[in-house]
C-alpha positions in Angstrom: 0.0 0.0 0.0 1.6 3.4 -1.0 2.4 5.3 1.6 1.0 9.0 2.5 2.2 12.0 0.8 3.9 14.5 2.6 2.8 17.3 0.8 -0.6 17.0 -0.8 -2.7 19.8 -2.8 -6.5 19.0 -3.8 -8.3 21.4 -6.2 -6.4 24.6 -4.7 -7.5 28.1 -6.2 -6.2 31.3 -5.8 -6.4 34.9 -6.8 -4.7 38.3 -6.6 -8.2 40.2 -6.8 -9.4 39.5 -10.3 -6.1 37.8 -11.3 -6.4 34.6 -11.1 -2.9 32.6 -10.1 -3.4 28.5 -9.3 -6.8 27.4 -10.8 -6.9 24.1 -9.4 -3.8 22.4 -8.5 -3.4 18.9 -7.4 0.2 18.1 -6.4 1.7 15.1 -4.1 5.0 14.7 -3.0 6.2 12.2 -1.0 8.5 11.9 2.2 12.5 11.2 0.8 11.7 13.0 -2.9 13.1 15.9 -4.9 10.5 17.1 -6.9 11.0 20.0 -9.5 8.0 22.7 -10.4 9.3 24.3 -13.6 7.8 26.3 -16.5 7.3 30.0 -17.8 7.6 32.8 -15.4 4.4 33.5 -14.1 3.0 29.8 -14.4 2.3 29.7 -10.7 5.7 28.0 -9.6 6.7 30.3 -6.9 3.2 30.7 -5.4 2.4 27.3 -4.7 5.8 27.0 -2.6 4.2 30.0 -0.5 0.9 28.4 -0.3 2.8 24.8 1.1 4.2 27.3 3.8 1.2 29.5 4.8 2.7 32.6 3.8 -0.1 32.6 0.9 -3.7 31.7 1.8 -5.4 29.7 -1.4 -9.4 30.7 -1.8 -10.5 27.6 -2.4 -9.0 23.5 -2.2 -7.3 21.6 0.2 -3.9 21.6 1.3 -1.6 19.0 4.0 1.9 19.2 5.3 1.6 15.9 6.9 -0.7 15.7 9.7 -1.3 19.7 9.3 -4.1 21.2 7.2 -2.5 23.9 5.9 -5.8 25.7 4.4 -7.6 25.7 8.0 -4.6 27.0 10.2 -5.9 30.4 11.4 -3.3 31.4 14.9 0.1 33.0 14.4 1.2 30.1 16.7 0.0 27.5 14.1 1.9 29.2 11.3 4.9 29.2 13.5 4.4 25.1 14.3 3.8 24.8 10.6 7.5 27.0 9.4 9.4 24.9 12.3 9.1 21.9 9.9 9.2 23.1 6.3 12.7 25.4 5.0 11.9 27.4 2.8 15.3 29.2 0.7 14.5 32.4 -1.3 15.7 33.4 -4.5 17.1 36.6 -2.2 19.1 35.2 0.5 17.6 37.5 3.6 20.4 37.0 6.1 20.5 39.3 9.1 23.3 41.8 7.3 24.5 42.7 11.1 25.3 39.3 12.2 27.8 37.1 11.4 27.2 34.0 9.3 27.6 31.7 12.8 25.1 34.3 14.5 22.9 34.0 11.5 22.2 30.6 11.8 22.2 30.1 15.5 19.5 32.7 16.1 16.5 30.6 15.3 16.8 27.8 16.8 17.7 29.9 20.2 14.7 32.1 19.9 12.1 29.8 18.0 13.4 26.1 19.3 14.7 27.0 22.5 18.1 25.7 22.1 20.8 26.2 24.3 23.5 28.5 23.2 26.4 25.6 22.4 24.1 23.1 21.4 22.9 25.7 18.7 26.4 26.8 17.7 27.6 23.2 17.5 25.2 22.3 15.1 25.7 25.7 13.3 29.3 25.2 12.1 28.3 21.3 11.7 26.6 22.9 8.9 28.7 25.5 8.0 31.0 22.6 7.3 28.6 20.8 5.1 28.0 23.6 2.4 31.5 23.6 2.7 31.7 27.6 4.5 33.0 26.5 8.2 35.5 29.5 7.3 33.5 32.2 7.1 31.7 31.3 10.6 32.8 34.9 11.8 32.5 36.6 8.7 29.2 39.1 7.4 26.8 38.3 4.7 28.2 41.5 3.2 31.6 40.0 3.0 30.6 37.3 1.1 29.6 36.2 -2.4 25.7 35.3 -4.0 26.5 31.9 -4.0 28.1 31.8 -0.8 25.6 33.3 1.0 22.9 31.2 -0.9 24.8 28.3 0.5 24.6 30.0 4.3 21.1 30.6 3.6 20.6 26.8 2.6 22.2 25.9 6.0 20.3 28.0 8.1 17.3 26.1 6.5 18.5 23.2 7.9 19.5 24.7 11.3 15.2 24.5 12.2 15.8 20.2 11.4 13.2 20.4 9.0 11.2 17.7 7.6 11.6 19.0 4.2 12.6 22.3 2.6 11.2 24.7 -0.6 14.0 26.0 -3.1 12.6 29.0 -4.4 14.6 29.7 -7.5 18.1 29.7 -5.6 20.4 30.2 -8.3 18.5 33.0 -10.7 20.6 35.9 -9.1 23.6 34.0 -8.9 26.6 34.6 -10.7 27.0 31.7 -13.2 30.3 30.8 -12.0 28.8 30.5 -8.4 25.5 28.4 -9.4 27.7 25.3 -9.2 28.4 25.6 -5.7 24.5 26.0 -4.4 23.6 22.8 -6.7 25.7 20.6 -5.3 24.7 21.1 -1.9 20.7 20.6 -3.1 22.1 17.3 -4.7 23.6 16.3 -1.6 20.5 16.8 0.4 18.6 15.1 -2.1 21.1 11.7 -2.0 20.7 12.1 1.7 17.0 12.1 1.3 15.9 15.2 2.5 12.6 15.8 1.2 13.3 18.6 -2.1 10.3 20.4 -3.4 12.4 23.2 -6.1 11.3 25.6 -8.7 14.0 26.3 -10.4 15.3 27.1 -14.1 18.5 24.8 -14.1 16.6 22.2 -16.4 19.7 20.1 -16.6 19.9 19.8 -13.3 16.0 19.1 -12.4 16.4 16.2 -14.9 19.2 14.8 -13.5 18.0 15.1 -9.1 14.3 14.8 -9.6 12.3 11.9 -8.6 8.8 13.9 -9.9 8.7 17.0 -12.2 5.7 18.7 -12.2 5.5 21.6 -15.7 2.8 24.1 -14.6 1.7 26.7 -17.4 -1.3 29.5 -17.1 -2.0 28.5 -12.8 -2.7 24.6 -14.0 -0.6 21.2 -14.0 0.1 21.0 -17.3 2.0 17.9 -17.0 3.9 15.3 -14.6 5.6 12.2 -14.5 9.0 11.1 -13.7 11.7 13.3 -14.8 13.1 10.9 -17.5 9.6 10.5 -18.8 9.0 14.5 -19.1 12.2 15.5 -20.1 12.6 12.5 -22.9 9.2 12.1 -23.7 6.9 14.7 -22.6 3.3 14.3 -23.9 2.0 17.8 -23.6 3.1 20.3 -26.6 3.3 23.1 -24.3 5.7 20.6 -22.1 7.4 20.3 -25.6 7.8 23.5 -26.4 8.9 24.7 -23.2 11.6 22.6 -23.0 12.8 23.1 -26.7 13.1 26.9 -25.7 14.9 26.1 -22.3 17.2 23.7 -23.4 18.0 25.0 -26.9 18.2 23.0 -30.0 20.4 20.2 -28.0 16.9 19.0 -26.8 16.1 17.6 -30.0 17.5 14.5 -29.1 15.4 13.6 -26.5 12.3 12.8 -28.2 10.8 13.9 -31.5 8.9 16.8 -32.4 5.3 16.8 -32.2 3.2 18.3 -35.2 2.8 22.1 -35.3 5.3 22.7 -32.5 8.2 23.7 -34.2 6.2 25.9 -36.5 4.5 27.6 -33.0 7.7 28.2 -30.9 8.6 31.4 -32.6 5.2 32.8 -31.3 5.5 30.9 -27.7 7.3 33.1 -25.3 9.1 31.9 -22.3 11.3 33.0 -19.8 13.1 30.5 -17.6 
């Protein structure tokens, strides 16, 4: 019998006053996978991450982090039980620019866990360590690159021992040569089977970590399927074109084109 998902969306609707965003999105992940949301800006991707973590209320439809019913929590205090177990990493990094990276990480779990001072600031430069930045424990976020602060940002996720965490476009303000660095600490969560959930634009790289990839176009599931299935043979033609456009012409080796779609990308827009 399968098991439970960990995240699970039924039907969910909602709407900036008369602009409508998600118009009806069902979406399961389950504990241990990476699942990638990707498609054209404005698709919906980011908002569903912010409706998985309260910080967006949906109108309509149903929506679980576990046990929790997101869509009926109504306290500040169940918000705040609710963000203890899901990170959640921002395209902007949002690190306290008057504390150091150590004191950036520790503050959390101090004020929001209750954890004593040098159990905290163990753990801390444990992960400062494992995104590679033990180094810069005394330094400012000022001090320090996009990518490494993305990557201090990543660890102070973890600092809450969530049961999962939300990539929110991570590497789109990121200096190419530092995107490389802030991947390969999402892969290594993802071997280590941290539940993933990322909207990102690195198609390359959602093909290759993702157990689920989920292409959302105009607030609706478009598509979804495995990643080898939606990547190498993705059924929808808006899947089809998306990815044509996103991977360039390379793409063409992955499956064949499907009538009309070459003759409609020069008309289909998309920014990834």
């Amino acid at each position: 019998m399968p098991s439970e998902p960990l995240i699970s969306l039924r039907d969910v609707h909602l709407a900036f006053a008369d602009n409508p965003v998600l118009k009806g999105i069902d979406l399961d992940v389950h504990r241990g996978q990476a699942v990638s949301i990707i498609g054209p800006s404005g698709s919906g991707k980011s908002t569903i991450l912010r409706c998985i973590t309260g910080l967006l209320r949906p109108q309509a439809g149903t929506l679980r982090v576990a046990d929790t019913a997101v869509h009926a929590l109504s306290s500040e205090a169940e918000f705040i039980a609710l963000r203890k177990r899901v990170g959640f990493v921002f395209q902007q990094y949002n690190l306290f620019p008057h504390l150091s990276v150590l004191e950036n990480l520790v503050i959390a779990p101090r004020k929001v866990l209750g954890r004593a001072r040098a159990d905290a600031e163990h753990e801390a430069r444990q992960l400062l360590a494992k995104v590679r930045l033990d180094h810069k424990a005394d330094a400012y976020p000022g001090e320090l690159s996009g990518g490494q602060q993305q990557r201090v940002a990543i660890a102070r996720a973890l600092a809450m021992r969530p049961e999962l965490i939300l990539f929110d476009e991570v590497t789109s303000a990121l200096d190419p040569e530092t995107v490389g660095e802030v991947l390969t600490v999402i892969r290594e969560l993802t071997e280590e089977g941290m539940t993933c959930v990322l909207v990102t634009h690195e198609m390359r790289f959602a093909e290759d970590i993702s157990d689920v990839v989920y292409f959302t176009e105009h607030g609706r599931i478009a598509e979804s399927g495995s990643a080898e299935q939606i990547f190498q043979r993705p059924r929808n033609e808006r899947t089809q074109a998306f990815l044509r456009h996103a991977l360039g012409e390379g793409a063409r080796r992955y499956y064949p084109p499907a009538p009309d779609v070459l003759s409609n990308l020069r008309s289909y827009s998309v920014s990834v």
